[in-house]
N, C-alpha and C positions, 0 to 999 in steps of 0.2 A: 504493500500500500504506500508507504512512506521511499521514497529516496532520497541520499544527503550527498552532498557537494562538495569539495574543500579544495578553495583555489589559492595559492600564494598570490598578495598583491606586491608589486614590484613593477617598478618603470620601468620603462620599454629601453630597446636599445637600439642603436642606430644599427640599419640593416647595412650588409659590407657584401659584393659583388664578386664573384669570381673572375676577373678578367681572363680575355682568351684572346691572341694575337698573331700573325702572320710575319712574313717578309712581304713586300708585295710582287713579289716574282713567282710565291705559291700559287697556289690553284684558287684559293677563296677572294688572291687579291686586299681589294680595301673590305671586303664582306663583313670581316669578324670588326674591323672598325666601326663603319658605319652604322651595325647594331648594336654600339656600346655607345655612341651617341644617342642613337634614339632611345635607349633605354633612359625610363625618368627616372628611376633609382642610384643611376650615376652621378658625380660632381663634373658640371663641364668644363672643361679645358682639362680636367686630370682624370679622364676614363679610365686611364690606364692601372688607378691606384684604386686598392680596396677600400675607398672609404667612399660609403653613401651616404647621401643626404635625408633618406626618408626612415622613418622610425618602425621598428617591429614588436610586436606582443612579444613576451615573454616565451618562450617553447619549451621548456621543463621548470623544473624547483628551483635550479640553479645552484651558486654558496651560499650560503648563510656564515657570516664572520661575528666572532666576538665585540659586542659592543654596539653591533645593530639592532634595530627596532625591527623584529620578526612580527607582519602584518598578515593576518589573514582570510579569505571572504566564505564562510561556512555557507548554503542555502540546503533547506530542507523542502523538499518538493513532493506532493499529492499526490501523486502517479495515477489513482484510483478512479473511480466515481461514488464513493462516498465519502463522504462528512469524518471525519475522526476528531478527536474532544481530549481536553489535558494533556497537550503536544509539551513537551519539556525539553528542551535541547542544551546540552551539557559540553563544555569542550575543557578540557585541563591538558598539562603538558608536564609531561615526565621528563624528568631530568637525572642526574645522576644519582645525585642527591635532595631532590625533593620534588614534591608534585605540586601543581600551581592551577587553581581555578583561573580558567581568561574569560568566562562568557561575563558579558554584561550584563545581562539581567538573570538572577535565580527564579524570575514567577513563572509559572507555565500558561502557556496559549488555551484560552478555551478551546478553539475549534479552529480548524482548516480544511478549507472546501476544495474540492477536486480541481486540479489546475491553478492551486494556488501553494505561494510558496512565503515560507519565514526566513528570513536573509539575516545575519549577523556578519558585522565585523571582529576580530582581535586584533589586538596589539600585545607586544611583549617585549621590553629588552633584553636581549639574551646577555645572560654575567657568565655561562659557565661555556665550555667548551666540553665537544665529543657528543654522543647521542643522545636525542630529543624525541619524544614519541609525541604526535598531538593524537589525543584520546577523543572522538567526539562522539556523545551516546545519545541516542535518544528514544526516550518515552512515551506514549501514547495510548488510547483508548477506542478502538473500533466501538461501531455502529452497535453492534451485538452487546458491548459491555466486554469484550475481550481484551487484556493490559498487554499490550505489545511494549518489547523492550530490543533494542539492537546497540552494536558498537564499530567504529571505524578506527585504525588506525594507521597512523602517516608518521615515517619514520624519516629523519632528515641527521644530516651532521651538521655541527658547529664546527665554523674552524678557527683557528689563531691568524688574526691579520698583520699584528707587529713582533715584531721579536725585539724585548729591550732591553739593555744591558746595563749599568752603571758601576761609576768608579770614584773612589771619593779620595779626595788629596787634601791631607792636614795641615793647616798653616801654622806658626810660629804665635800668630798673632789669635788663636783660637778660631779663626777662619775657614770655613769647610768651602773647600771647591768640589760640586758636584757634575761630571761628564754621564751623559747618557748618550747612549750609540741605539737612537732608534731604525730598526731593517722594514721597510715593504717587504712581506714576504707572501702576499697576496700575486695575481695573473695579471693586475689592472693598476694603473697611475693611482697616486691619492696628493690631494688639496690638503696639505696641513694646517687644519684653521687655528690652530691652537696649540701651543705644546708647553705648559706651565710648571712649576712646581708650589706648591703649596706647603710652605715652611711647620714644620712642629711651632708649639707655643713657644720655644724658648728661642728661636732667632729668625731675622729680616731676613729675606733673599732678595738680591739684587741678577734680573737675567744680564749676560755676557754674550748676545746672540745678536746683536745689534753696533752698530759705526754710524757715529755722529759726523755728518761731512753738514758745512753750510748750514748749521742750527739745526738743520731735522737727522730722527733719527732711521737710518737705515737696513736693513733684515741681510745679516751677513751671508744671505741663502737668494739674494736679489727678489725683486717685487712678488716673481713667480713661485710661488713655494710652492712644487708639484715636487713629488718623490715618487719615484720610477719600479717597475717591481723591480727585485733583489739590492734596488740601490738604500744607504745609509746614512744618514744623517745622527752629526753629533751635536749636541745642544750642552751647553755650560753654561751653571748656576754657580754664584759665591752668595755662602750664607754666614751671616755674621751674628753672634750672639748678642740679646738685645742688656742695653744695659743694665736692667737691673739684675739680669743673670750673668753679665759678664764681671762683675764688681765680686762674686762666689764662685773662688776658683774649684772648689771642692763638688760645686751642685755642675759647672759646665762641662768638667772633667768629664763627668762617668755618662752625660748625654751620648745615646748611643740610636735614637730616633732620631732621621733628619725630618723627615716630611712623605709627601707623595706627590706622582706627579702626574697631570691632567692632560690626556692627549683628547683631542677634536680632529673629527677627518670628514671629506667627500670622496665619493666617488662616483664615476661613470657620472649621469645626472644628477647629481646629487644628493643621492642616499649620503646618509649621516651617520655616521656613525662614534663614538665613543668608551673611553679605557681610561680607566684609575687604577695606577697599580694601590698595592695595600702599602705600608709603610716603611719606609726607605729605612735601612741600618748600617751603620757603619761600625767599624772598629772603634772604638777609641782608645785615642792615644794615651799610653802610659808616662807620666812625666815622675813619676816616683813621688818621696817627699816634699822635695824642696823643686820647684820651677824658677829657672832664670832663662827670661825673653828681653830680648833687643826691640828698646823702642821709638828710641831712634840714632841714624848713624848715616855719615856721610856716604857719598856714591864713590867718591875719589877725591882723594887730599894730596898732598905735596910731601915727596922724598924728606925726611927726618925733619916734620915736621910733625908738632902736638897736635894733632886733633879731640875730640870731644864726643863722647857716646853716652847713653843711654839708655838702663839697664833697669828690670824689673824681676824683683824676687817674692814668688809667691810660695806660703807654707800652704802645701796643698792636704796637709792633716785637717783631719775637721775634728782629732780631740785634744795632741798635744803643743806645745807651745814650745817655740826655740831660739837657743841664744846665739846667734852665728857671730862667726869671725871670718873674714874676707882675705884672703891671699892673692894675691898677682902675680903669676911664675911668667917671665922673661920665656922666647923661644928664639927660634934663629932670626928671626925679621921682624916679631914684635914685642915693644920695648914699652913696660907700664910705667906711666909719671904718676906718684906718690908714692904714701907708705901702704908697703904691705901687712898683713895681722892687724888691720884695723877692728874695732870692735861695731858691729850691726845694731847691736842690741836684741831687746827681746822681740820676734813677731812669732804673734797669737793665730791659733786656729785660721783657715782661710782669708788670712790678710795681706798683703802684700806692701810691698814701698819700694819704691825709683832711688834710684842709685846712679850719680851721673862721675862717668871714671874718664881719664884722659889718657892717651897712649901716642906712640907714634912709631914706623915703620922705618928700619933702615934699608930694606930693598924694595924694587921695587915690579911692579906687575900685581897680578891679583894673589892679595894676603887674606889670609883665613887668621882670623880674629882667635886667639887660645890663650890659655892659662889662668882661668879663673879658680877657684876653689874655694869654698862655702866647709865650715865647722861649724857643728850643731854642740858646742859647749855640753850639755847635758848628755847625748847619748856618746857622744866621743867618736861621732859619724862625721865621716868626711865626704862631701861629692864635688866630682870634676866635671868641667864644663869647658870640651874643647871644639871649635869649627860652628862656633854657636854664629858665626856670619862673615862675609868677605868682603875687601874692601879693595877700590883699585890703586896703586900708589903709583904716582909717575913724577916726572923730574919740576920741578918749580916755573923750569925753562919751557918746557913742553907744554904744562899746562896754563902760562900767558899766550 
């Protein structure tokens, strides 16, 4: 009595022509040209190429990708010539891990008269990838008082459209560099409307994907940002801890959540599609007890000259408290001005304090900054601190 329908809805795609050609010394001549002109399904002036201008229905299910909006048109149709009463039509989607009502409405149809039909739409965004079943059941009630019940179903794959990678690179300054190498690895171009990240609470991100030329800013990927199948694109983000978490060296430290990050895509016509990965983690860096960072220091100074640096030491303990003493050990080319075995004094749990020291260089080329050494009075713990940053040195004469 009842028949059911279930059609994927999906844009049309442009239809593409098999070209067929000659020399014209063959037998068919200009033939096989001249009816590739007349044909209107071709581009004119470029017959020759598979690309036409008029659009075709869909002709199977097609892919289905992670992150798109799985549409689709269910109709339930009368076949009969009676009347049937409390029509129910039910559609859910099995998935690997769970099963999902899509129909719109739960109430049942009183009645449906012969030649006549109940049309639904779904919609769905697919999150998972691998096998999908759409279940669609329906219930009814012949003439007679007879409960009819039947079930359809439609098996599809999901598949993976990006492949994304990331790398995350520790700065000195608590600064996280994060690289993502996202792959097309889909059959078809995609339009990357979007490629974000979305910092955890505890730092800014600033994107590095862009070049400022003449005040505006520019997409270092040029206006067109299509990505090609198998091609890769790498996107870099510097995230900086905001500051009232950067002031607690003990709470930034063991941060081991960056964030996540938000891709937007088109394809072919326009389908849309969308992917969040789940939350980005990185290593974090071990600095031990005691952290000493360069906060600031010349690019290049002058052969056996004093210059001036800028140093930061953080007790990165969050229980005990320490009483340092500061040594300056001389190397082959770096020579410290003042007294060594100074006394620091006390710093307390996650606190820090600047230290501004003076040094200078008797050779010259690029010098690696060394010989620090920090004592913790109380445990009788000593830590060294060499290659902590480079510096260029060149002649007086050179660098006028």
């Amino acid at each position: 009595l009842i028949f059911i329908a279930v059609m994927r809805l999906t844009k049309p795609t442009l239809f593409t022509n098999v070209p067929v050609t000659c020399e014209e010394r063959d037998l068919p001549g200009n033939l096989f040209d001249q009816l590739m002109k007349d044909d209107p399904s071709t581009v004119k002036g470029a017959e020759t190429l598979m690309l036409g201008e008029m659009l075709t229905l869909p002709q199977n299910f097609g892919n289905i990708f992670l992150g798109e909006t799985f549409s689709s048109y269910i109709s339930v149709h009368n076949d009969s010539n009676q009347v049937v009463k409390d029509i129910l039509v039910k559609a859910d989607l099995q998935t690997s891990s769970q099963r999902l009502n899509l129909s719109a409405s739960s109430a049942a149809v009183a009645e449906l008269k012969p030649d006549c039909c109940i049309d639904d739409v779904i919609h769905h965004e697919v999150k998972e990838i691998g096998t999908h079943i759409l279940v669609c059941a329906v219930s009814y009630t012949t003439q007679t008082g007879e409960k009819m019940y039947f079930r359809k179903f439609f098996k599809f794959q999901v598949l993976k459209p990006l492949d994304v990678k990331t790398k995350f690179y520790n700065a000195e300054t608590d600064e996280v560099f994060l690289e993502a190498q996202i792959q097309n690895i889909t059959t078809s171009p995609m339009f990357m409307e979007k490629v974000s990240l979305e910092p955890s609470m505890m730092y800014n991100v600033a994107e590095l994907n862009a070049v400022d030329t003449v005040g505006e800013s520019e997409s270092t990927f040029g206006s067109r940002t299509y990505l090609q199948p198998m091609d890769t694109r790498q996107y870099l983000y510097c995230l900086k801890p905001k500051q009232e978490f950067a002031e607690k060296a003990g709470v930034i430290k063991g941060v081991t959540v960056i964030g996540k990050l938000d891709i937007v895509w088109k394809t072919n016509l326009g389908e849309r599609g969308r992917l969040q990965t789940s939350q980005l983690q990185r290593m974090a860096p071990g600095y031990g007890d005691v952290r000493l960072s360069l906060e600031t220091i010349p690019d290049t100074v002058n052969l056996e000259e004093p210059f001036d640096i800028t140093c930061k030491i953080t007790n990165c303990s969050s229980e005990r408290t320490m009483d340092l003493v500061l040594e300056m050990c001389n190397t082959n080319s770096i020579h410290w001005c003042g007294v060594s075995g100074r006394q620091l004094g006390k710093l307390h749990p996650s606190s820090s304090l600047h230290l501004a020291l003076t040094l200078l260089s008797s050779v010259q080329g690029l010098q690696s900054v060394s010989g620090l050494r920090l004592t913790d009075t109380f445990l009788k713990r000593t830590y060294e601190y060499d290659d902590i940053a480079q510096v260029c040195v060149v002649s007086s004469e050179v660098k006028q």
